[in-house]
Structures are given as C-alpha cells and as structure tokens.
PAVEXGU-20100 format. One record per atom (N, C-alpha, C): residue in one letter; x, y, z negated. Coordinates in steps of 0.001 Angstrom, whole numbers, plus 500000, padded with zeros to 6 digits. Layout:
PAVEXGU-20100
AXYZ;...
***
This chain:
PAVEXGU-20100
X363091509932728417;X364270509257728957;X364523507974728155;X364685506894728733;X364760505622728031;X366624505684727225;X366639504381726525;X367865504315725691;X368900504300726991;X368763503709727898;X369873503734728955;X368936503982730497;X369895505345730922;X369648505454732447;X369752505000733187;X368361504570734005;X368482502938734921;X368829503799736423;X369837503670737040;X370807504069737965;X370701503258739556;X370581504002740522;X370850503518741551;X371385504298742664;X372432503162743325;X372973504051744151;X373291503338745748;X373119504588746413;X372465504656747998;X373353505315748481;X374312504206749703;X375266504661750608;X375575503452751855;X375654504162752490;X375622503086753805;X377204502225753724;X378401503325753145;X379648502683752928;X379779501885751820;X380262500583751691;X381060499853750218;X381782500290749385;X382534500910749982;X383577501443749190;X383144503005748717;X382301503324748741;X381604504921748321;X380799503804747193;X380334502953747352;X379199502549746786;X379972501466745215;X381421501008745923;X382235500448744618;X382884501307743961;X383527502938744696;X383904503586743667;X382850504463742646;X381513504661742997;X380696505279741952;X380318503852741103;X380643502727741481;X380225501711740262;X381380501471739310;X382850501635739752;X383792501802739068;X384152503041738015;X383301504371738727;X383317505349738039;X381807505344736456;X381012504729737219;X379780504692736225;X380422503827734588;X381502502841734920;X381739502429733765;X382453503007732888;X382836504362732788;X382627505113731442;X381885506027731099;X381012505540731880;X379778506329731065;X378541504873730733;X378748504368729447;X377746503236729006;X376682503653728910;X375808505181728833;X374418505477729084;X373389505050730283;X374275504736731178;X374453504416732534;X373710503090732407;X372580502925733149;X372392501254733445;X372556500872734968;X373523500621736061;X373103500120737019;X371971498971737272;X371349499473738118;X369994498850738557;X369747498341739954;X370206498867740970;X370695498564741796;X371557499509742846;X372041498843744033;X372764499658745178;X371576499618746403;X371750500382747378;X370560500073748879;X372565500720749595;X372182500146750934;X373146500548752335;X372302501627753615;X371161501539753000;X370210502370754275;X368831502802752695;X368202503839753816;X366533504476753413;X365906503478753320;X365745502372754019;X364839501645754194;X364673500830752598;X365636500438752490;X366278499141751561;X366408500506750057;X366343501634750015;X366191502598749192;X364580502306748640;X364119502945749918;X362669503358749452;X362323501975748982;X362310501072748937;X361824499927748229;X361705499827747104;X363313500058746761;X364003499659745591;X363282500924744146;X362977501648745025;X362990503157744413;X361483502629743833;X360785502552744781;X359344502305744578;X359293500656742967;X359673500305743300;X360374498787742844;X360935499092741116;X362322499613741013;X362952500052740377;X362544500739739440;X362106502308739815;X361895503391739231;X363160504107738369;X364264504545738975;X365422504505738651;X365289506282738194;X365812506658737221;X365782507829736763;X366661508808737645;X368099508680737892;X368645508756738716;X369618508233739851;X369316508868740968;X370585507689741952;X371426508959742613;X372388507768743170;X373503508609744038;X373101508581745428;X372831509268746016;X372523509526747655;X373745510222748685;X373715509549749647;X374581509944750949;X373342510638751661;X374008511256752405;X373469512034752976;X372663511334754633;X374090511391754754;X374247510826756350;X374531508976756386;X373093508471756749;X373136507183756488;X372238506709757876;X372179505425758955;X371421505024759059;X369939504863759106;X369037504443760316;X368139504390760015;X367308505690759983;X367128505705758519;X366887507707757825;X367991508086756847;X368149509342757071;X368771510237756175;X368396510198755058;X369271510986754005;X369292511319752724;X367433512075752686;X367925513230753426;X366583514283753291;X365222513340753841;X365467512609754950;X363985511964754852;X363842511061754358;X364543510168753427;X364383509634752325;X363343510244751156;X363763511537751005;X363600512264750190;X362087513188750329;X362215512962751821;X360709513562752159;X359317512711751970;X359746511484751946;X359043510516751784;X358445509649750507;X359608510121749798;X359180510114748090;X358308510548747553;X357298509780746998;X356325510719745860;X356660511656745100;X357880511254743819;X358172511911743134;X359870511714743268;X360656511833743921;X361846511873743440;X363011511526742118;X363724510891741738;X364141510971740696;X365207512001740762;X365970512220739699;X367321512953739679;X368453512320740754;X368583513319741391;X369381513325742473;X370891513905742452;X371811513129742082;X373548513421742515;X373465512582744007;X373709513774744808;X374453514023746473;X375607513238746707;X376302512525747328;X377666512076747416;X377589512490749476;X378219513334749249;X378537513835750754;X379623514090751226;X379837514329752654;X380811514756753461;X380293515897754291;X378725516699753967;X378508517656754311;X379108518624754631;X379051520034755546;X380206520829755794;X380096521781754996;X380938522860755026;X380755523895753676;X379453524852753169;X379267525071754613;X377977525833753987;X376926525305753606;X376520524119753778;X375504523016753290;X375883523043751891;X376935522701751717;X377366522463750265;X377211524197749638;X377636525075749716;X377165526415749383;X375482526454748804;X375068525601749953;X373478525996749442;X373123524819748092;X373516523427748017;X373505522706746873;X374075523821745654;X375350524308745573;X375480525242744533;X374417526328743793;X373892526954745076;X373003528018744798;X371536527461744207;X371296526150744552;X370080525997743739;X370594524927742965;X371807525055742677;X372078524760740839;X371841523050741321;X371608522129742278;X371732520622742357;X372668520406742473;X373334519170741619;X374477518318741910;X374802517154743479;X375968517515743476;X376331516833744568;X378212516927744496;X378372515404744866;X379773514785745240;X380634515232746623;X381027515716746931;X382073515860748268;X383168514892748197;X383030514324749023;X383969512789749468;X385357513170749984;X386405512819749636;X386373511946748240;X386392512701746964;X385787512086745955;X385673512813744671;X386712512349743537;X386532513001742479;X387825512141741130;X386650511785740399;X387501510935739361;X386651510352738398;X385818512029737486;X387017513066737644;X386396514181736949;X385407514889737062;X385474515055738598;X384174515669739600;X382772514505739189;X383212513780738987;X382030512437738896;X381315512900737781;X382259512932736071;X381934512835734992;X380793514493734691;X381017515354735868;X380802516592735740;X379476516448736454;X379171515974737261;X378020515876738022;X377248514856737228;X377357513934736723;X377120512696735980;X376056513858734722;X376716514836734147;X376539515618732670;X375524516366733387;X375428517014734741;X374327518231735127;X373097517200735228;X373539516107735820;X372243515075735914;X371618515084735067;X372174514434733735;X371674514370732331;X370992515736731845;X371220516070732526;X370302517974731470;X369570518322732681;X369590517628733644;X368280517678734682;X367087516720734048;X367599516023733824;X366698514733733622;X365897515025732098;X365753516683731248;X365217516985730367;X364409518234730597;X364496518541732131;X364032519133732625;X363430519473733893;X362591517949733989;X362442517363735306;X361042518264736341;X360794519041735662;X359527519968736441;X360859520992737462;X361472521540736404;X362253522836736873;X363011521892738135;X364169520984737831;X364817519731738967;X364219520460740278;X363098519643740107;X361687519284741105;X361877520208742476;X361505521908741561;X361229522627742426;X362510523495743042;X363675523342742234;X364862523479742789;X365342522651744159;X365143520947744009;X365184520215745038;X364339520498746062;X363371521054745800;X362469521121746934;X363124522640747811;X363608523468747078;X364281524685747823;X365233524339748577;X365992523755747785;X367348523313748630;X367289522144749784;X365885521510749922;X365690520604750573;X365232521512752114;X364701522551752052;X363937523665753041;X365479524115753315;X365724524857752174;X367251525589752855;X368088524846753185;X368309523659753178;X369319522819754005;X369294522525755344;X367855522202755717;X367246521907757037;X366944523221757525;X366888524111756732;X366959525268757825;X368112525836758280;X368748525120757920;X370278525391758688;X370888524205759485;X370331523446759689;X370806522094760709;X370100522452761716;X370464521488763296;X369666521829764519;X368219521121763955;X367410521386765292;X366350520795765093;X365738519478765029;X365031519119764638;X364728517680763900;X364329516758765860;X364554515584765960;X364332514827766769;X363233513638766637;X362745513685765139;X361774512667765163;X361407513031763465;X359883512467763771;X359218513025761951;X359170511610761514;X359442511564759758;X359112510152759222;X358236510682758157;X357234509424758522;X356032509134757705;X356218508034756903;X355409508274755517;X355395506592754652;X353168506692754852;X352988505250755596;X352198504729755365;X351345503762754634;X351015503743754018;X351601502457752489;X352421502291752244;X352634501249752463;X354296500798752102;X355395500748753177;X354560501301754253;X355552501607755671;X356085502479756183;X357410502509756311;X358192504176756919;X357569503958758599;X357030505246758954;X357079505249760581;X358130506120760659;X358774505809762018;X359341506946762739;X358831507588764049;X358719508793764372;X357928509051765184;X358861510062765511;X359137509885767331;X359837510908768217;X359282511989768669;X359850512969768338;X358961514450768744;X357977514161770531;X358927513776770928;X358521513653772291;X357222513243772573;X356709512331771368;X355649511325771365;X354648512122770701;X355255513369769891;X353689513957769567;X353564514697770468;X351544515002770091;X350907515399771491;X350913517172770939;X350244517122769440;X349923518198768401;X350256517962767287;X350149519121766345;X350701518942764722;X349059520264764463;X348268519357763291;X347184520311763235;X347110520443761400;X347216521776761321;X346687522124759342;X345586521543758735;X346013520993757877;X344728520419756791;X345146520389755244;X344669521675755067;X345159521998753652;X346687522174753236;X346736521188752411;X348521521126751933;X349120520042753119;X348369519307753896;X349041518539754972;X348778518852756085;X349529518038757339;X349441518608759109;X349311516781758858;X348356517030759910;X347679515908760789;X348424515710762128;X349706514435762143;X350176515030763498;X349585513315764326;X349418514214765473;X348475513149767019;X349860513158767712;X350008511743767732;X350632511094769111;X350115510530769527;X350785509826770690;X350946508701771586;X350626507565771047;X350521507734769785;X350573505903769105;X349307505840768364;X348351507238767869;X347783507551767187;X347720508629766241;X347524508932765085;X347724510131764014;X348053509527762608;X348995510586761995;X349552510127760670;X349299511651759650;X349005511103758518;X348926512466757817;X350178512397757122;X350630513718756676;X352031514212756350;X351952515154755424;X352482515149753708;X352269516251753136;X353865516976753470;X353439518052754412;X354086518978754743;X353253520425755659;X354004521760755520;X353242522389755920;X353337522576757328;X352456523626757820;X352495523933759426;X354185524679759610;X354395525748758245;X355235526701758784;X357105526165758825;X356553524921757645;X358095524026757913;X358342523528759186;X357263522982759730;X356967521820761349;X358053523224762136;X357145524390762032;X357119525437762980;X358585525807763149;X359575525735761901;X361080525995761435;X361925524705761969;X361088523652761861;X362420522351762352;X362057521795763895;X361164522282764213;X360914522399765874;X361569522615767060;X361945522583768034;X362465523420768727;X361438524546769424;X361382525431769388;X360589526590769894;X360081526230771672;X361574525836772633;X361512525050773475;X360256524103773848;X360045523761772974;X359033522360773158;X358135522162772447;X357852523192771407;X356953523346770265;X355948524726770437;X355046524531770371;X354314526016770291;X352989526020769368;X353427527455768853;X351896527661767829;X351102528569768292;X349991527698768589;X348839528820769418;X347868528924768801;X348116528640767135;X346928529235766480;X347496528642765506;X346754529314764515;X347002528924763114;X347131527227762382;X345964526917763238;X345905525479762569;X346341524477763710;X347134525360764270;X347533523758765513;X349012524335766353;X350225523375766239;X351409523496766803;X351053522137767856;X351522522938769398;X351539522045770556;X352847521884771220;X352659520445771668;X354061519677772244;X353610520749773889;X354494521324774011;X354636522551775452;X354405521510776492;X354897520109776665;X354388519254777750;X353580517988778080;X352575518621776834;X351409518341776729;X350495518915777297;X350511520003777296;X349758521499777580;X349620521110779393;X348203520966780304;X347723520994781482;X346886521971781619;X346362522836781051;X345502523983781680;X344985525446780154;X345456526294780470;X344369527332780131;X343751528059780924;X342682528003779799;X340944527835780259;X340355528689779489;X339779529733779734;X338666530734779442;X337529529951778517;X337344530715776688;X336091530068776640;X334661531361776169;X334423531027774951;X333770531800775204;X333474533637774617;X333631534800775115;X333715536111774750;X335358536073775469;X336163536555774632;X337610537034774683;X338524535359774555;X338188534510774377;X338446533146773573;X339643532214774755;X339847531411774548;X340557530422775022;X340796529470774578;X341155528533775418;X341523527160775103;X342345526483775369;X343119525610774938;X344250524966776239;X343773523328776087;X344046522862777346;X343379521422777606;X345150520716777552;X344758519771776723;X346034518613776699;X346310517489777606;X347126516510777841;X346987515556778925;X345830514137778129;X345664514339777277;X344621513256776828;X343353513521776290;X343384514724777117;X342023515444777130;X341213516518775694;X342571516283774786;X342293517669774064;X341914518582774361;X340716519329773710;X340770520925773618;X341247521620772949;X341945522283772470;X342232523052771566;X342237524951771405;X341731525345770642;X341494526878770351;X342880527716770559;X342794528884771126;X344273529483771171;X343686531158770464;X344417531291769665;X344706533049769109;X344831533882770024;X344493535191769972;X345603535775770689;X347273535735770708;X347717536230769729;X349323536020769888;X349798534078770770;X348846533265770382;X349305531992770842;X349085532265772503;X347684533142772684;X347847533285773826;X348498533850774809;X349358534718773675;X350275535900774877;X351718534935774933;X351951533892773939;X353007532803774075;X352817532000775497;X351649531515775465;X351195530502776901;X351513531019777474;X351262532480778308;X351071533259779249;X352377533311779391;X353340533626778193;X354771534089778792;X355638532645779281;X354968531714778856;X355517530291779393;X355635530265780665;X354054530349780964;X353304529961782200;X354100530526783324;X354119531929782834;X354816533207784013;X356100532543784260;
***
C-alpha cells in the first residue's frame, strides 16, 4: 500500500460525487485521483489510474456498477455508495463488503472508509468475497438484457436477442452473435442463472441456445441429435437438452 491511497470515485450524480469528496477530507491518507459520471469514463480511468480504492454507484448509465466490475481485470477495493433495496444490501453484509446507503453521514463514511483500509491488507481474501457477493447479488435481480464484453480497450455491449449461442471453453464461454463472437471469462452455469429460461436453453453441456434461433431437430448418428440454427449451425444435443427441445416443440 503506498504512503497515500490513490482514490477514485464513480457516480453518475454531483452531488453523491461532492459529498464523498467533502467527506474524504478528514481522512488525509486519502489521495483523490480522480471522479468518472458513467462505466465508460471509469474503466479508463481505472485502467489509467490504478486507484487502490474507489467509491461505486451502483445504478449508473451506460453500464452498471456490477458490469463495470465484470469487466475488470483485477478490481480494486470497493466501497458501494447505493440506493439498493434491502435485501441486496443484506447480501453486501453477509460477505463482509462495504457499502454506503444513500444518504449516508460523515460517520457511516468514516466506518466504511476503516473496513476498506483492512481490506486493502488483505487483498486475495477482498477478491474472493467480491466475487461471491457479485454472483449473489445478480442472482437475485431479474434477468440480464444484454452481456458486456472488454475487447482491448473496448467495452461491447451485446443484446441477448442478438446472441445466436453461448459455448464452454474452459474457464470462458465463447458467445456467437449476429455481429460475430466475443470471448468472456465467465462460466456456462452463471450465463445459465442470468438468462431467462424463456429464451435461453442448455442442450448440452458445452452450449446454451438463443430458443429463436433454434429451426430444426434432426436425428444424428446412433441415439444422437442435433439442432440446426438459423445461420446454419449444428449443434450436439444431450439427452436431458433433448427432452427440453421436445417439451418446447410440443
């Protein structure tokens, strides 16, 4: 940890974003480094910066807090500043991450400000806490409407609608749209959780299909199957994926 914590903070509002700079000045460990109003103007800064810890909103523009966060290599220490509803906030408690509920006091600040600091000496353990609470948060919101990718230095956004498939490759899913394919370190069984079931289907292990994509199953070879896509995919189906098709189809 350097002599002073280089600080940044991320909120789409001014006034969220002038009272944590008004609050940061009693704490002189503190280095502000910079502010972002959106993800976009974040992930830059972040990449740019390298800020030990920042303040994040949740609900911003553009992208969210969490796909901000999905998109990060490594994350820094993370204090929340939210208006999340209660049980969201329940689950920040339970895996022990800090986070602000709007509006906050200077006290609530100085208290979250101190868990940061004894995160930030224990940045492996952080890590994998954030990453729990990042699963258990989204598994309690509706389902996701579009996946974001960082491509170099580029956020895509990509509308569910527009993928064709989501296919396993190791620790990442290979997902095929309409526009082309992006690799994603994320797994099949998260895709499978923020999906809608509706419009999502897993017909085998290594491949989740957009349901109106899907133009034909097709016999292959022994007991086997296949389902043909509208851009001329083949793809392998399980049994259980196959007794899913079937109950579609019917």
């Amino acid at each position: 940890m350097s002599e002073k914590i280089k600080t940044l903070i991320i909120d789409d509002e001014k006034l969220a974003r002038d009272i944590i700079k008004n609050y940061l000045g009693n704490h002189s460990e503190f280095e502000l480094a910079g502010e972002c109003s959106n993800g976009f103007e974040a992930l830059k800064q972040i990449q740019e910066i390298k800020p030990e810890i920042i303040f994040l909103d949740i609900q911003m523009p553009k992208i969210n807090g969490f796909e901000l966060l999905e998109i990060l290599d490594e994350p820094p220490v993370i204090i929340f500043t939210t208006a999340f509803d209660q049980y969201a906030l329940k689950a920040f408690e339970v895996n022990a991450t800090d986070y602000l509920l709007k509006p906050f006091s200077r006290e609530r600040f100085s208290e979250a400000v101190e868990k940061a600091k004894l995160h930030l000496k224990s940045k492996s353990e952080y890590l994998s806490k954030l990453s729990a609470l990042s699963n258990e948060v989204k598994g309690n919101v509706e389902y996701i409407n579009r996946i974001i990718v960082k491509k170099n230095q580029n956020v895509i956004i990509i509308p569910v609608e527009d993928v064709n498939y989501i296919e396993a490759q190791d620790d990442y899913v290979m997902i095929h749209c309409s526009t082309g394919k992006h690799l994603k370190q994320k797994t099949m069984k998260s895709f499978e959780n923020l999906l809608d079931p509706k419009e999502f289907l897993r017909i085998h292990r290594s491949f989740l299909v957009n349901i109106s994509s899907i133009t034909k199953l097709e016999p292959a070879e022994k007991d086997n199957y296949i389902v043909k896509l509208k851009d001329g995919t083949s793809l392998p189906v399980s049994k259980s994926g196959y007794s899913k098709i079937k109950e579609i189809m019917n």
